[in-house]
C-alpha positions, -999 to 999 in steps of 0.1 A, spaced: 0 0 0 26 27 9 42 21 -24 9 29 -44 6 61 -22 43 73 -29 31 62 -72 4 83 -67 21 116 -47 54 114 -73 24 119 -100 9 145 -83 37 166 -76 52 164 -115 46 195 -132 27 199 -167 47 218 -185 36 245 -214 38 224 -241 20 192 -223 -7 217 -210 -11 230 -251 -16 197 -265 -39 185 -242 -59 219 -241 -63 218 -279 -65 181 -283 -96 183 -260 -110 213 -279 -113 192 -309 -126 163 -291 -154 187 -282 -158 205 -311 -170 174 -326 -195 167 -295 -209 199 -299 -214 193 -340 -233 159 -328 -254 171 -297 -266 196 -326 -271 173 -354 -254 189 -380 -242 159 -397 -280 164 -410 -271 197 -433 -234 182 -437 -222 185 -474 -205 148 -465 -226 124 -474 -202 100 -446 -218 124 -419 -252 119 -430 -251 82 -431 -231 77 -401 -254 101 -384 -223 115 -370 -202 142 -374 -169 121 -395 -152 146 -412 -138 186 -403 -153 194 -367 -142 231 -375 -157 233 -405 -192 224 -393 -190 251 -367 -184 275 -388 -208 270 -410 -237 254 -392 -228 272 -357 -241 305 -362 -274 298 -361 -279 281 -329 -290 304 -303 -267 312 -278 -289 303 -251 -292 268 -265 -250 263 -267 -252 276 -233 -269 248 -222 -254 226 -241 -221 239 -222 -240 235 -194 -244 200 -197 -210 192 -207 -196 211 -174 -218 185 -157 -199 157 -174 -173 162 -170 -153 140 -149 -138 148 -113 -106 133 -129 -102 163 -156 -71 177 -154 -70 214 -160 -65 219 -196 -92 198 -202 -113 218 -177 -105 250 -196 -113 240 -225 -151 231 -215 -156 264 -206 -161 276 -239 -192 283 -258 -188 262 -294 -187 297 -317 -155 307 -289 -137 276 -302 -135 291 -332 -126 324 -316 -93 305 -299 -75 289 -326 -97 254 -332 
């Protein structure tokens, strides 16, 4: 047991550096980029006919959200925010925590 607990505290105390806290910031942006192009169906509109079939968004996450984005209400991706803040798990390190704060048209804002 106490060498679990020593596994566990090195862990803790190594530091994320810059470039590890970068990757996995934008890494989960695009993870959710393409949850937020699903929970709002646009694979139904998309010009892809792999989306449509799939029923899921399969190709350019950014893409979608830039075209199809716009005209959700901004009160709807706040809830849908909402609902991904609520998801997300207690084991989230920070960058992924960060990047769930963001409304889907501020992804594209910050550098998708």
């Amino acid at each position: 047991m106490g060498r679990m607990k020593d596994a566990l505290s090195k862990r803790a105390t190594k530091k994320l550096t810059a470039e590890r806290y970068l990757a996995r910031f934008n890494a989960e942006k695009a993870v959710l980029a393409r949850h937020y192009c699903n929970i709002f169906k646009f694979w139904r509109t998309c010009p892809f006919k792999r989306c449509r079939k799939a029923r899921t968004c399969s190709g350019d996450q950014t893409a979608c959200l830039k075209r199809s984005g716009k005209e959700i209400p901004r009160e709807i991706q706040w809830q849908a925010r909402q609902q991904i803040l609520a998801s997300t798990p207690a084991q989230a390190g920070p960058p992924e925590r960060t990047a769930r704060q963001f409304l889907p048209g501020s992804l594209l804002e910050h550098g998708l």
